[in-house]
C-alpha positions in Angstrom: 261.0 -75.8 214.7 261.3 -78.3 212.0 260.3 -82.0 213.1 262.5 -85.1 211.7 261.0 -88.8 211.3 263.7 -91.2 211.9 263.5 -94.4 210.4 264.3 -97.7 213.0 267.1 -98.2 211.3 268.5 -94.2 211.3 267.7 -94.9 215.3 269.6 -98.1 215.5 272.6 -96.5 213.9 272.3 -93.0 216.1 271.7 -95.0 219.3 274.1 -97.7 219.2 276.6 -95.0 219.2 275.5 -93.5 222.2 277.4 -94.2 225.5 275.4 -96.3 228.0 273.6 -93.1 229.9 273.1 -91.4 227.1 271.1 -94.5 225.4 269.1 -95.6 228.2 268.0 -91.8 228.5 266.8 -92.2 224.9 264.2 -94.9 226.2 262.3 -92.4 227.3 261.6 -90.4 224.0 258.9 -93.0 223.1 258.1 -96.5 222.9 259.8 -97.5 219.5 262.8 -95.9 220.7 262.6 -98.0 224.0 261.7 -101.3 222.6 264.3 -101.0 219.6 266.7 -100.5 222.6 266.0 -103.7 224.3 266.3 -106.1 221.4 269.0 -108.4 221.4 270.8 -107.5 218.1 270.5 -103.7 219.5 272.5 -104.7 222.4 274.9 -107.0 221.4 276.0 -104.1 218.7 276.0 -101.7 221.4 278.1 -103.4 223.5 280.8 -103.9 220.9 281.0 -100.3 219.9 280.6 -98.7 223.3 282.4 -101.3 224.8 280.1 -102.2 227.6 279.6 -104.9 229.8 276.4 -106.8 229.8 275.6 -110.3 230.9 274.7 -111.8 233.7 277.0 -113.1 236.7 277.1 -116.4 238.0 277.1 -118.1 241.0 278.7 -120.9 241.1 280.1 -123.4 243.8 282.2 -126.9 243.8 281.7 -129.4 246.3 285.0 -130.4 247.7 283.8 -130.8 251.3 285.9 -128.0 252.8 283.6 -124.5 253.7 281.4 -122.8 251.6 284.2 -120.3 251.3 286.4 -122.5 249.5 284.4 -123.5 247.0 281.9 -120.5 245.5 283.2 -118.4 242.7 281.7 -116.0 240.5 281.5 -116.2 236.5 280.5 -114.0 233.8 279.2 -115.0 230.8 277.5 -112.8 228.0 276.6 -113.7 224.5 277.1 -109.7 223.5 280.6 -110.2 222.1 282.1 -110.5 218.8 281.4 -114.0 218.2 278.6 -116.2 218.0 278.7 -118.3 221.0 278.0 -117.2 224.6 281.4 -116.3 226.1 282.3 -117.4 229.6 284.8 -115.0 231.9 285.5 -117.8 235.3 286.6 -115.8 238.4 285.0 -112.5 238.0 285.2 -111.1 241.2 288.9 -112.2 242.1 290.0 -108.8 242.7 288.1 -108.9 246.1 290.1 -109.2 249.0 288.6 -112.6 250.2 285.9 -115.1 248.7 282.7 -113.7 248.6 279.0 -114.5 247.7 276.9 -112.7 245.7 273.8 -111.3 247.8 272.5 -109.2 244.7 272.8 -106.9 241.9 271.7 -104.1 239.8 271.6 -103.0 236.1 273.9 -100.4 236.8 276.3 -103.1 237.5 276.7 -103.1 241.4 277.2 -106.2 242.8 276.5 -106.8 246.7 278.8 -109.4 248.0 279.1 -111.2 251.9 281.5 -113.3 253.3 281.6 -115.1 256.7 284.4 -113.9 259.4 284.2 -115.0 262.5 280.7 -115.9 262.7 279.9 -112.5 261.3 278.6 -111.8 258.1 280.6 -109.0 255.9 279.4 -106.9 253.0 281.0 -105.7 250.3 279.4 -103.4 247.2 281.7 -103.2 244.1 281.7 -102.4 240.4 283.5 -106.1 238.7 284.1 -103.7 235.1 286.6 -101.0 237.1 287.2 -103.2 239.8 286.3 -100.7 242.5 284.8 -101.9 245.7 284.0 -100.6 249.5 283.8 -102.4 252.8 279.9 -101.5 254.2 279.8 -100.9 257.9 278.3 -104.2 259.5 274.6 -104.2 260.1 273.1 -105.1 263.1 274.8 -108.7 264.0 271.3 -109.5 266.3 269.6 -110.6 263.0 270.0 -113.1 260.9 269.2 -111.1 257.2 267.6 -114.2 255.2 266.4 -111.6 252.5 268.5 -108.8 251.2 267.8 -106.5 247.6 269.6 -103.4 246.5 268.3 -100.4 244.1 269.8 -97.7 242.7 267.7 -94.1 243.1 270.1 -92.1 241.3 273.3 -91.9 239.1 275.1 -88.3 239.4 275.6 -88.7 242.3 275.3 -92.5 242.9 272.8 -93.5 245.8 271.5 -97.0 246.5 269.8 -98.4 248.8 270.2 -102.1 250.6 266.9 -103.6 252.5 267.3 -106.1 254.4 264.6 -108.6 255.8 264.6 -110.4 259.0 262.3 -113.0 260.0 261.6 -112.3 263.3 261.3 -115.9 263.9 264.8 -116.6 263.0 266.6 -113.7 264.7 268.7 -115.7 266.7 269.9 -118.3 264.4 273.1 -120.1 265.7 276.2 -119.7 263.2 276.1 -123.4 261.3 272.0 -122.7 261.1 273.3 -119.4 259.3 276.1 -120.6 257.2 273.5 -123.5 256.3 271.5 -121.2 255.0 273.5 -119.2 253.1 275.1 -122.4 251.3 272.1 -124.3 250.4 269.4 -121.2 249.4 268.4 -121.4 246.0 266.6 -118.3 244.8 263.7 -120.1 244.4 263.3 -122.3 247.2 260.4 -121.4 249.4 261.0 -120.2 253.2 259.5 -122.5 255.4 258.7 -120.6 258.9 257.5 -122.3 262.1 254.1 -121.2 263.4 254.1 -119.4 266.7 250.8 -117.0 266.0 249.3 -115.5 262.9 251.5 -112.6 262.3 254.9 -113.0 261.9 256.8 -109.9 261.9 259.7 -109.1 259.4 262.8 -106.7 260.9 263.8 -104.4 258.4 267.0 -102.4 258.2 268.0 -100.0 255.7 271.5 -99.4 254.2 271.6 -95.6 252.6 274.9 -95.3 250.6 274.3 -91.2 251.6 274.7 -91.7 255.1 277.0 -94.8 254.7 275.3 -96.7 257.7 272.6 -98.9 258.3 269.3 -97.9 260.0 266.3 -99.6 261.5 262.7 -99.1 259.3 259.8 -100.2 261.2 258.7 -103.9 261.0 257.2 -105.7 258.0 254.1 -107.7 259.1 252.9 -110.5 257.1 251.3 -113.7 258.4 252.9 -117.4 259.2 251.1 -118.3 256.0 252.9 -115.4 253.7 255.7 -117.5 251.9 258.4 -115.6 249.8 258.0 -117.4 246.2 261.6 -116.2 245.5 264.5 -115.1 247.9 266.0 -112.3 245.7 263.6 -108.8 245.1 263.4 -107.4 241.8 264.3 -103.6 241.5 262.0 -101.6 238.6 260.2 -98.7 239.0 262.1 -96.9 241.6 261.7 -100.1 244.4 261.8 -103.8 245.0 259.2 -106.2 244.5 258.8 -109.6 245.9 256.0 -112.3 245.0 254.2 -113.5 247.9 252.0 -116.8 248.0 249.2 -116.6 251.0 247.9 -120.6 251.7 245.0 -119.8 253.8 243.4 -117.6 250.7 245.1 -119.0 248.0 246.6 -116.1 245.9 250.0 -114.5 245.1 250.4 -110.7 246.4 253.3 -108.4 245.6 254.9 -107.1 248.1 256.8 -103.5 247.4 259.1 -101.4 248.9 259.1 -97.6 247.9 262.9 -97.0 247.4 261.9 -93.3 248.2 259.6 -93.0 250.5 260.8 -96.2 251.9 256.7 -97.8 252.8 256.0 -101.2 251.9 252.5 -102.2 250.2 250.6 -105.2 249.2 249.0 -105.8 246.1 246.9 -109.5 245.3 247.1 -110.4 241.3 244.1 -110.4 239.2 242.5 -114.1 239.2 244.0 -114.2 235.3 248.1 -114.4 236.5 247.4 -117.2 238.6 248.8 -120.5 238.6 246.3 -122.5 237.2 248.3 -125.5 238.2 250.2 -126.6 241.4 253.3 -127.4 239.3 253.0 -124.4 236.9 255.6 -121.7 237.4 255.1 -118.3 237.7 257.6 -115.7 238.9 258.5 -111.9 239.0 260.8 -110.2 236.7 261.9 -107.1 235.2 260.7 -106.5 231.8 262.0 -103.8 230.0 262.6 -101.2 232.7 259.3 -102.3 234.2 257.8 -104.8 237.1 257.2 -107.8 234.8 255.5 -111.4 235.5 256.0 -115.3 233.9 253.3 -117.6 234.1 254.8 -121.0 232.5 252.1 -123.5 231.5 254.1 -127.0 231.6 251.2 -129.2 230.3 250.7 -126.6 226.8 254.4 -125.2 227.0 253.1 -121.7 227.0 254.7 -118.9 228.3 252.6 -115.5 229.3 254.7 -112.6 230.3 252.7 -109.8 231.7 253.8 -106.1 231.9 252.5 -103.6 235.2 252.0 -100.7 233.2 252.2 -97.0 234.7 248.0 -97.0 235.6 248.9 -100.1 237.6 247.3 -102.5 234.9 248.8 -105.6 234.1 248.9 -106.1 230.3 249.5 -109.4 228.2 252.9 -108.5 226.6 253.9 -112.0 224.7 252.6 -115.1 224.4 254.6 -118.1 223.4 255.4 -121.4 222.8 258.4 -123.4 224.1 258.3 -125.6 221.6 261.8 -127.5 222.5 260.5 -129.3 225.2 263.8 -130.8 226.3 264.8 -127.2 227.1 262.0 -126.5 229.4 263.4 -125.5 232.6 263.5 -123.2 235.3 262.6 -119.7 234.2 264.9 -117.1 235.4 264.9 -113.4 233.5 264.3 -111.6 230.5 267.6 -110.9 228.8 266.1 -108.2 226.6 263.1 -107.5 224.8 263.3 -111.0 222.8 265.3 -113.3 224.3 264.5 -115.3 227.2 266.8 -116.7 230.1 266.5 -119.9 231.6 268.4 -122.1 234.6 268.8 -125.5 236.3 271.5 -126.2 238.1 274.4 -126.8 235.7 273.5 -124.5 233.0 272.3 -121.3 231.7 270.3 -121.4 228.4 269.5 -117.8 226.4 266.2 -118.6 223.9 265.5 -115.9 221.6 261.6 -116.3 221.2 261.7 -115.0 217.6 264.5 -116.8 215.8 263.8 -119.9 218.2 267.8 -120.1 218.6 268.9 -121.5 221.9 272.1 -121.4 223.6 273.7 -123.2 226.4 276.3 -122.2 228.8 278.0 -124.2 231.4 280.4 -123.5 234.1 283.4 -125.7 233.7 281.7 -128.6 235.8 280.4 -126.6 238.6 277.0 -126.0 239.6 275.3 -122.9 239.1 273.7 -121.7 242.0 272.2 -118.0 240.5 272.3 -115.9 238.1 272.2 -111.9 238.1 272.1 -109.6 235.4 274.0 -106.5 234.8 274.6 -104.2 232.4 277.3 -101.0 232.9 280.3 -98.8 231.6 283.6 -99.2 232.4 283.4 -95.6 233.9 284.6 -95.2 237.2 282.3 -94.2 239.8 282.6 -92.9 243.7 280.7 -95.4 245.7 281.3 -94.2 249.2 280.5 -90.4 249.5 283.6 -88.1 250.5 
């Protein structure tokens, strides 16, 4: 069988021609063909000849002193259009029967919504680029779900999976201690639990889109000085991973769920991804299809991102400079191979580490609570099985 070298630029042609499956099965074929896929040029192409959607989703809110209800809304903003500037698309998820909050997303572009009725929390899973959604059955209303991440496992047929965490501490919060909590929650604000013994067990329940109902796992058990470093997990490799900073020994763990097998396990990082100061920032990410880390320096402006390769090694992928200081903010994702995405609470600023090109977005004066990145077809797709 004859053999064909393809130049990267035969491969850029071939692939950003390619509908979205098709292309993000072409990752696989090797490494060049995965990393060409991830650059920024690639995917901004891509989007404009497939016509796909990819950007992230915002969260914003509006203080106007009525409910939290009244004042969140849900933005798009991508910079994978036909211009040059980013492009913002307000009131993205209007086609939902009521206001909603987004709870979390995936790259597949399934967005996992909650309102509050009643003193009851309800959920809602929907695809925002064909406008599809489904009511999910209400989950245990005993618990209080102050954690809750969603994966995909497969595609034909779709099946995802939503964990939810419950401290067991907190089970029985009273409604305005609830709604509190979901209006004031940043993603990276750490949970502060009272001390009643050293372990503190975690209720898990498990949504399975096969089944369509919710289901009771066994109980996480950490310790009363485990603290969550970020409220939303982050879905690569087949689960979710959350970062996990202990006090007593001080040093971060990640914590993972097996999306399949559906066990949880610990991992402490090597003494090298620590923080190496209190106010350093380091955070969890997905990098390329894979579990990812940021380790910020604020005092050099460095930035070390850190790949978990398939032997369970973590290798220095970049290393670089932030040398715009006045743009030195809160870290937030990887939009890409080469472009990095950061927040504070009004904007959202995309820096492509090679060109050194920033660009800012803001929401039409409201804050920005969080931001979530999908990327998806406008395909339809059958979210609740027959």
């Amino acid at each position: 069988m004859a053999s064909y070298d393809f130049s990267n630029d035969v491969l850029f042609e071939i692939f950003s021609r390619a509908d979205l499956k098709t292309m993000q099965k072409c990752r696989v074929l090797s490494k060049e063909c995965k990393d060409l896929t991830y650059e920024s040029t690639f995917m901004r192409l891509h989007s404009q000849r497939i016509s796909t959607m990819v950007g992230y989703l915002l969260q914003c809110s509006k203080n106007f002193g009525y409910s939290w209800r009244h004042r969140l809304s849900s933005n798009f903003v991508s910079i994978a259009n036909s211009g040059l500037e980013p492009k913002l698309t307000p009131k993205f998820l209007s086609f939902l029967p009521e206001p909603v909050q987004i709870v979390a997303t995936v790259n597949e572009g399934l967005v996992l919504c909650s309102t509050r009725l009643h003193g009851e929390n309800r959920f809602y899973i929907c695809k925002p680029s064909t406008q599809q959604w489904e009511l999910i059955p209400a989950p245990n209303p005993r618990f209080y779900r102050s954690k809750i991440s969603m994966l995909v496992l497969g595609s034909n047929p779709l099946r995802f999976k939503i964990v939810g965490l419950s401290d067991s501490i907190d089970d029985k919060h009273s409604e305005s201690d609830s709604e509190s909590d979901l209006d004031s929650e940043y993603p990276d604000k750490e949970v502060n639990h009272r001390v009643v013994s050293d372990e503190n067990f975690w209720h898990c329940e498990i949504f399975d889109s096969k089944s369509w109902e919710w289901k009771q796992s066994e109980d996480l058990k950490l310790t009363y000085r485990d603290f969550f470093r970020k409220r939303q997990g982050v879905s690569a490799c087949g689960g979710l991973h959350w970062l996990i900073f202990n006090r007593e020994q001080d040093k971060d763990i990640v914590l993972s769920f097996d999306g399949n097998k559906e066990e949880w396990t610990m991992a402490s990082l090597p003494n090298s991804l620590r923080r190496k100061e209190y106010w350093d920032q380091i955070a969890l990410v997905s990098c390329e299809g894979n579990l990812g880390l940021v380790n910020i320096d604020f005092k050099t402006k460095m930035v070390d991102v850190w790949v978990l390769n398939y032997e369970h090694i973590w290798i220095r992928k970049h290393t670089m400079n932030l040398i715009k200081e006045r743009y030195l903010t809160l870290f937030h994702s990887f939009y890409g191979a080469d472009t990095l995405v950061m927040k504070d609470m009004w904007s959202v600023y995309f820096y492509n580490f090679k060109t050194q090109k920033f660009d800012r977005v803001t929401a039409d004066n409201q804050d920005i609570d969080a931001a979530y990145f999908i990327q998806t077809d406008f395909e339809s797709v059958q979210l609740k099985p027959e």
